[in-house]
N, C-alpha and C positions, 0 to 999 in steps of 0.2 A: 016530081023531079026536083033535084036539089040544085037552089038557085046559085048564084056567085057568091054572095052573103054569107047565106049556111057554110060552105065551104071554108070561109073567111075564119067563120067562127067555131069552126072542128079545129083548126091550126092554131088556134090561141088555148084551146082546150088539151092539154096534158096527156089524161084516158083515152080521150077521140085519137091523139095522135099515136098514141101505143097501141090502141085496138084495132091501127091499122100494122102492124107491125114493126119487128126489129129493125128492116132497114130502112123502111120510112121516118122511124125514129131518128136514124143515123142522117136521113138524108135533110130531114127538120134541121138539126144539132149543126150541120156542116153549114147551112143556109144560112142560120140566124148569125153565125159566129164569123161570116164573111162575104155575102152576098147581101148589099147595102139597103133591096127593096124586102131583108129576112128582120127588120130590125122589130116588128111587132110580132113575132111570134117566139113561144116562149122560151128560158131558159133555164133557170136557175130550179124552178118548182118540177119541168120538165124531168129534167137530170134524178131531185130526189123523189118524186112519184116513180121512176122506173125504176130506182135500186128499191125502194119500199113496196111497189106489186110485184119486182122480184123476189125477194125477200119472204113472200106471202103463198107463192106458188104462181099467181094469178098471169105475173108474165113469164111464161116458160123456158129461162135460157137463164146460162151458168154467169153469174157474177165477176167471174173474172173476165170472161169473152166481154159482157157487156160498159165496163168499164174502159178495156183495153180498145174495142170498136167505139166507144164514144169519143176518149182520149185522141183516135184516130181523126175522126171525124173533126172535131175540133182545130187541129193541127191544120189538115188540111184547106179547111175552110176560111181560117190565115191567111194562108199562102196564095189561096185564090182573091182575097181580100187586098191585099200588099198588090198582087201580081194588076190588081184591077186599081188602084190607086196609082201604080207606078204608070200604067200605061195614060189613064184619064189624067192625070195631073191636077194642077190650078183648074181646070175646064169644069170641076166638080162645083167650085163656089158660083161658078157663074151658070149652072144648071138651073132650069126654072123648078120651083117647086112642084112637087103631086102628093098621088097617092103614097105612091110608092118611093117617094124618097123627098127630104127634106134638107133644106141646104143648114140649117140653124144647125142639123145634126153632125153634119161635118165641122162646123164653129166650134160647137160643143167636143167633140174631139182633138180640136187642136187644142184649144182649152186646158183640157185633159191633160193630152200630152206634152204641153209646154209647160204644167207646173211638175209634173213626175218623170219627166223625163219618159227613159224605154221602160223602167218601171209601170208606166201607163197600161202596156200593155199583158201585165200579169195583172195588176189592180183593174184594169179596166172588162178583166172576165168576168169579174160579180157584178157588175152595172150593168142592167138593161139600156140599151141604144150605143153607150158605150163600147162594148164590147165587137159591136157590128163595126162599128166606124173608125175606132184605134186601128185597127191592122190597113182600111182604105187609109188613113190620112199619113201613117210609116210607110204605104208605097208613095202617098203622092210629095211626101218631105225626102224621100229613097233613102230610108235609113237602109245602113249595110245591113246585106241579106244574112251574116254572119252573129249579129248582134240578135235581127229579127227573129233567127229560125230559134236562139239559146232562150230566148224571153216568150217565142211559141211555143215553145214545149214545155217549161215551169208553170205558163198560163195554164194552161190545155189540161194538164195534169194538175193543177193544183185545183182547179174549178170544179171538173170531171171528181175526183177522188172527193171532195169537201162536201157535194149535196149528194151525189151518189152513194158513196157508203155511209152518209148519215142517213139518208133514207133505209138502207140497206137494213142498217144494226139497230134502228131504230123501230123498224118492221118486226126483227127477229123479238126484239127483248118485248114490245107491247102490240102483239098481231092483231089487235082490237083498233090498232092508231087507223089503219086504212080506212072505217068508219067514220073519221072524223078527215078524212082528206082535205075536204074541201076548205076548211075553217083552217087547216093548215098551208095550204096552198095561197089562199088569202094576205093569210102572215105575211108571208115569205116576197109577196103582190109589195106589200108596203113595206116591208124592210127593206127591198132593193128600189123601189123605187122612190123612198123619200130621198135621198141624198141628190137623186138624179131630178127631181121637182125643186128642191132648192137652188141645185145648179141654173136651172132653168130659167128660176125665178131671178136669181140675182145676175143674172146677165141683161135682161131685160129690165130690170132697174138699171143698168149702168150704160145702155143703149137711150135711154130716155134722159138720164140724166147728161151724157153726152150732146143728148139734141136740145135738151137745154142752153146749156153750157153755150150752144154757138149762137143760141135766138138773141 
């Protein structure tokens, strides 16, 4: 019988989540991108392992469907993001921490978006944790929903189109790359998340040095 765990770590797994299908994939993509306890499972590798086993034959559905439903998904998971930040408000900072959700990572978002402005929210689709928590911390700041929905869909679409059909075309032109997924999937593990380990890190030097500062 498969425990809580194992399950835990199918959803952090790429293949596991595609070998359970297309709209499980969609329903992954929509969760991570706006449903705050989605922020550990994957993205960015997700996106280009699906255009790349499509690509190969291995995931069976047309390129442009799976683009235009991930785009969707995306989008929507936004809207449910904002729509759950505008209602929760402030209540979010004062949440106790868990598993499933982390109050630093809302800090970390406003962070974010206090140096980029709504720009945050199309930069903040190639960051893992980021991308979960920009569209919660635009509902709970109530950026107009007009600004929001123009900066969802640039995101949504620029994120979707960037690792999806570089997996895609990259499948096509070297169909041997699938072989080496996983060394590739890796990469991609530390390119998105070094910037987001230094954020990390330097906030909590300035937290410290703060609690200096008052001793």
């Amino acid at each position: 019988m498969t425990s809580f765990w194992e399950y835990l770590q199918n959803l952090t797994d790429a293949q596991s989540i595609i070998s359970l299908g297309f709209y499980f994939l969609l329903i992954v993509v929509f969760a991570e991108t706006g449903l705050f306890f989605g922020f550990f499972l994957p993205g960015d590798y997700l996106l280009f392992t699906s255009g790349l086993l499509c690509s190969t034959g291995r995931f069976n559905i047309s390129i442009y469907t799976l683009v235009f439903s991930l785009i969707t998904a995306g989008i929507l998971g936004n809207y449910v993001g904002y729509w759950f930040g505008y209602r929760a408000g402030p209540k979010l900072f004062s949440k106790d921490n868990s598993f499933f959700f982390k109050r630093r990572y809302v800090e970390l978002a406003e962070e974010f978006y206090t140096k980029h402005g709504g720009m945050a929210l199309i930069l903040g689709r190639f960051f893992p944790i980021i991308r979960t928590f920009a569209p919660i911390f635009a509902g709970i700041v109530k950026v107009d929903l007009k600004k929001f929905t123009l900066y969802n869909f640039i995101g949504s679409i620029a994120w979707v189109t960037t690792f999806t059909l570089a997996g895609f075309f990259l499948g096509r032109r070297y169909p041997r790359l699938q072989d080496y997924l996983e060394y590739i999937i890796l990469g991609l593990i530390i390119i998105t998340t070094i910037p987001l380990v230094f954020a990390l890190l330097k906030k909590t030097l300035q937290k410290r040095e703060n609690v200096n500062e008052l001793k």
